[in-house]
Structure formats: C-alpha cells, structure tokens
C-alpha positions as CSV (number, residue, x, y, z in Angstrom):
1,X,-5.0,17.6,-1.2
2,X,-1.5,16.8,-2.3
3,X,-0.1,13.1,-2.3
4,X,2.5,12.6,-0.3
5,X,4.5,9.2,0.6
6,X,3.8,10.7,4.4
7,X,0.2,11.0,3.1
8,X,-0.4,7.6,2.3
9,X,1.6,5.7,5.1
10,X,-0.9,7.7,7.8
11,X,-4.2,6.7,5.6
12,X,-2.7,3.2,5.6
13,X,-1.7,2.7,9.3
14,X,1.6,1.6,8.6
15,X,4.9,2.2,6.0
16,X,4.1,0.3,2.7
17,X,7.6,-1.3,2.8
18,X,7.2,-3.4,5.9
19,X,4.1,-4.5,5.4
20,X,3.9,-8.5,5.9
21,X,1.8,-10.4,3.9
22,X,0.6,-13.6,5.2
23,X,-0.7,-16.2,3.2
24,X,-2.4,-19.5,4.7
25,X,-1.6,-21.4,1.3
26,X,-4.8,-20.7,-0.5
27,X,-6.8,-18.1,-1.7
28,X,-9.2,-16.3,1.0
29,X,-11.0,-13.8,-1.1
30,X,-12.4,-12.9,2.7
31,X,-9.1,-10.7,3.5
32,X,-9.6,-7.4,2.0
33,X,-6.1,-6.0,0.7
34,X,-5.3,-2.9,3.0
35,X,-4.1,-1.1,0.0
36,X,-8.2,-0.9,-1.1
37,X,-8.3,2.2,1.1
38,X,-6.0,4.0,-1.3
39,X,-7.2,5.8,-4.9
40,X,-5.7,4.8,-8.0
41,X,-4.1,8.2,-8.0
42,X,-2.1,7.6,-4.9
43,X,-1.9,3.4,-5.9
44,X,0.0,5.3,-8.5
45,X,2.4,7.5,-6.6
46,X,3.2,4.9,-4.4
47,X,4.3,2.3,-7.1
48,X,6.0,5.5,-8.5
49,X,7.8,6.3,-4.9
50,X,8.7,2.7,-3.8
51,X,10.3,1.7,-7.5
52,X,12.4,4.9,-7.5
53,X,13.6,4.0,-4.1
54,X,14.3,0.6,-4.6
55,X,11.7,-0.9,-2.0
C-alpha cells in the first residue's frame, strides 16, 4: 500500500495540521499520542510532507 498524505489523515481521523494538543501542565503518560497508530514509515512521510509544506 502506497503512503499518501490522504492516506494517513483517514488512518488518523483528522488532518495532522490542526490537530490541538492540550496539555493540563504536567506529564500524563495515560494519553496515548494519536500519532502511535502511524508506522515509522509513514511518521516519516508525514514529517517529510508537513516540512516541505511549511506546516
């Protein structure tokens, strides 16, 4: 299967570049990242695609 920006956004649930982090002021190690779903193959592209696009 090819990776595609497309690709990731729909196994994510949501475009990378509006996602909101929110942070309570301390570490909560209970909060999985959503990015966890992703390989480090497409953790790649996606750096890759949102640095070449200015994100």
């Amino acid at each position: 299967m090819e990776i595609t920006y497309d690709s990731i956004c729909k196994k994510l649930g949501f475009k990378p570049e509006e996602y909101k982090y929110s942070f309570s002021g301390h570490e909560d190690d209970s909060k999985e990242s959503p990015f966890a779903v992703l390989s480090e193959d497409e953790l790649d592209f996606l750096i890759e695609y949102l640095t070449s696009n200015k994100y």
